[in-house]
N, C-alpha and C positions, 0 to 999 in steps of 0.2 A: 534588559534582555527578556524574550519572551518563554514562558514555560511552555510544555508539550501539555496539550487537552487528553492525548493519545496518552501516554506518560503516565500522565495522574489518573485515569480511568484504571490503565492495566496493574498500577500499583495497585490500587485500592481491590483489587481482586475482579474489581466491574467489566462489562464486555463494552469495550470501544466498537462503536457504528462508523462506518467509515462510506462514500459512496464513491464511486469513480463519475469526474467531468475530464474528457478528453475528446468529445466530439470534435470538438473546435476549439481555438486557443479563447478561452472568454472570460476575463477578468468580472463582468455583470453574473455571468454563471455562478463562478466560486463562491461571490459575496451572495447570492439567492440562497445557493447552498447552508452556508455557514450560517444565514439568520435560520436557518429552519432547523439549529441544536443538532447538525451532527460533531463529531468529534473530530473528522480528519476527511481530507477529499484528497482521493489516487490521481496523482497527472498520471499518464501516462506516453512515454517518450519512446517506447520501446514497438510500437506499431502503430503512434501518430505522428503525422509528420510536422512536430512544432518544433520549432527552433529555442534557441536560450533565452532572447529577451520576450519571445511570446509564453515562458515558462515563466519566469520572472515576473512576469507582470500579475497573471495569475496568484505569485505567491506572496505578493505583495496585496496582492485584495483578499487573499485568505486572512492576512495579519492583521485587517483594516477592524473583519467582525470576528476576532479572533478565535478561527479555527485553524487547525495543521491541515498544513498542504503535505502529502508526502509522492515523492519522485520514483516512477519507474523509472531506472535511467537506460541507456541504450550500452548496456555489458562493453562490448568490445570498442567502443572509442576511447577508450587512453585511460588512464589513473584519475584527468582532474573531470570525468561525467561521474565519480562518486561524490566528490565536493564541491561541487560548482551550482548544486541545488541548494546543498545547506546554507553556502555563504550566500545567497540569492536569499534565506528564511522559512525554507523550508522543514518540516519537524524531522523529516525525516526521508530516508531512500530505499528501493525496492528492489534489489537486486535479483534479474530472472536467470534459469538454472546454473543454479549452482548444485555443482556434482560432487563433491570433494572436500575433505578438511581443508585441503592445500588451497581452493579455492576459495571457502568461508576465509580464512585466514588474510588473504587477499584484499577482500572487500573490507576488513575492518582496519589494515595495513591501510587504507585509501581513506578511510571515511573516519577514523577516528584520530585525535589530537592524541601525542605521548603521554603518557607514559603507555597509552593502551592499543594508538599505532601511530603509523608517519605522514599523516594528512600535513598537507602545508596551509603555512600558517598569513592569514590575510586577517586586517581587523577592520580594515575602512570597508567592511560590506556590512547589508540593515542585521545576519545572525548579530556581527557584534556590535549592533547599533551604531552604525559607524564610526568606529574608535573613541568612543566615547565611555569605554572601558577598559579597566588593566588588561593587558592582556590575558595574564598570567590565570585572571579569574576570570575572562573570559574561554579559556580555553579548557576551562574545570566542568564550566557550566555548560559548554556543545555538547562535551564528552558523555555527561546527564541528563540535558534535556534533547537530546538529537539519540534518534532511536535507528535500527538500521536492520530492516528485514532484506531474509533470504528466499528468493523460490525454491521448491521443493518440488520438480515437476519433469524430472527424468528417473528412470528406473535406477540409473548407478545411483545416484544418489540414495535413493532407499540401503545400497550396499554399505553404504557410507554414514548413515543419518547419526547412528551413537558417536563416532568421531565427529562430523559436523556439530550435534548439539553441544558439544564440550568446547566449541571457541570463544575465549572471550571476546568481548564487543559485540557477541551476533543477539539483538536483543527478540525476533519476533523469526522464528518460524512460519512461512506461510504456502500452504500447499495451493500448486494450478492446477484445479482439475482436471483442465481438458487437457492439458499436457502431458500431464502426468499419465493420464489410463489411457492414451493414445501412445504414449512409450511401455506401458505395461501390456500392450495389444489386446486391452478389454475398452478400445474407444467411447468416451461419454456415457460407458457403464458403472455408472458411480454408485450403485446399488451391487454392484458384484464385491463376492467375498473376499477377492483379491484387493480389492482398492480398500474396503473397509479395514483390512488389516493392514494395508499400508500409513491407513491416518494411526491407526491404535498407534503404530511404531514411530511413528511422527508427534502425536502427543507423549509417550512414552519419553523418546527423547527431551522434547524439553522440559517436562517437569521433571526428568532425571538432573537437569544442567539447568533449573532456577529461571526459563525462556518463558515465553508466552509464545501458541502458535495461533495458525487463524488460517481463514479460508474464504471464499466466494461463497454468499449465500442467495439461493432464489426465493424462498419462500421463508414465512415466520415457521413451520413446524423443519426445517431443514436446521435453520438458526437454533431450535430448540435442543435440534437433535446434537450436534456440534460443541455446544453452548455445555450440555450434559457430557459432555468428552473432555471437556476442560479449555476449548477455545474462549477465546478472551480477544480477538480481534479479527472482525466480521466485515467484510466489505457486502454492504445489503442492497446494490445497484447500481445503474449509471443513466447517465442523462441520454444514449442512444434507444436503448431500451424504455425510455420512460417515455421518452419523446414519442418512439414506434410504436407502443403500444396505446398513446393519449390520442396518437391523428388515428388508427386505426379504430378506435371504438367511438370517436366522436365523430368520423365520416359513415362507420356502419349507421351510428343512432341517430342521425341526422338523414342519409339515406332512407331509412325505413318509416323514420317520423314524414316525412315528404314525400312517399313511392305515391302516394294519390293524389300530388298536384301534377305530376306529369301529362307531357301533352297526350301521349297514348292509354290514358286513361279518361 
């Protein structure tokens, strides 16, 4: 069975890099990604439109150059879109707003094996190397090395976070920004002193309840700043963004290097 890269970073005190590929369902993606030393890649299932074996496959070429795949999954389809990523090999799942203890409580009732919740229990998928383990020790070892973040990116929830940080199971705090200050109605003012006091209270929480939190980061001096708050798990891109911003500057500087072969000139 495989360990969490994710895992072992956030124990050791270290900041796990993490980047989002969800452009498109691309198992050659994942594996690009993971040779290039990050520690975990975001699917994201929650506003792409991939299905389960095109998740799957993805996370199965995450395992191949072993890095974590971890799952935003799509909330309201049913109890088994918390564990139907994991048993697929995945490190971990992303769970978006969550408002509420009762709702924290929820997610790890789904995503975690007894004694810590009521996930069902399957062993012929690749988490438990396809039953090629005890159960018993397989189901010690998900509970460990499968990590289970929440979003943090509605305003109730900020009414709620010291009860939210208090659930067992809930291992990573992770705040949306753009969610979040567009429910605080200070939209993508992530420099306002109302959002900045809502992370304090979000890091607050989980170092009060033993958590690791994290966040979306655009720049290294952003990552620094976060990083000095006590964040320890940094999503630092994605492959749209990388993509847009590579054809944009390679079409400007190839435009420009060329403006005087043109025929009106």
């Amino acid at each position: 069975m495989r360990r969490s890269r994710v895992l072992e970073k956030l124990r050791s005190g270290e900041v796990a890099l993490t980047v989002n590929v969800s452009l498109a369902p691309s198992p050659l993606a994942v594996q690009l990604v993971g040779r290039c030393g990050f520690d975990g890649i975001w699917i994201d299932t929650e506003h792409r439109p991939m299905n389960q074996w095109q998740v799957s496959a993805m996370i199965t070429a995450g395992r191949l150059v072993d890095v974590d795949c971890y799952v935003r999954i799509r909330k309201g389809e049913g109890y088994t879109s918390f564990f139907r990523p994991l048993e697929d090999g995945a490190a971990g799942i992303m769970v978006p707003h969550v408002k509420t203890r009762q709702e924290a409580e929820w997610v790890v009732c789904n995503s975690k094996f007894p004694p810590v919740g009521r996930r069902g229990l399957e062993t012929m998928m690749p988490d438990a190397d396809l039953g090629f383990n005890d159960p018993i020790e397989y189901t010690q070892f998900a509970n460990r090395e499968t990590f289970v973040a929440i979003q943090i990116e509605d305003v109730e929830a900020l009414d709620h976070i010291e009860e939210i940080g208090t659930v067992p199971g809930i291992d990573v705090l992770f705040i949306g920004p753009a969610d979040l200050s567009f429910s605080m109605g200070i939209p993508l003012q992530l420099d306002h002193p109302r959002f900045r006091k809502a992370v304090e209270s979000i890091a607050a929480a989980a170092a009060e309840n033993g958590k690791w939190w994290g966040i979306p980061v655009g720049t290294v001096e952003t990552a620094r700043e976060y990083a000095a708050q006590g964040a320890r798990f940094l999503n630092v891109g994605g492959d749209y963004g990388l993509l847009r911003d590579g054809f944009q500057r390679i079409k400007t500087e190839f435009s420009e290097a060329l403006e005087e072969f043109s025929l009106g000139n």
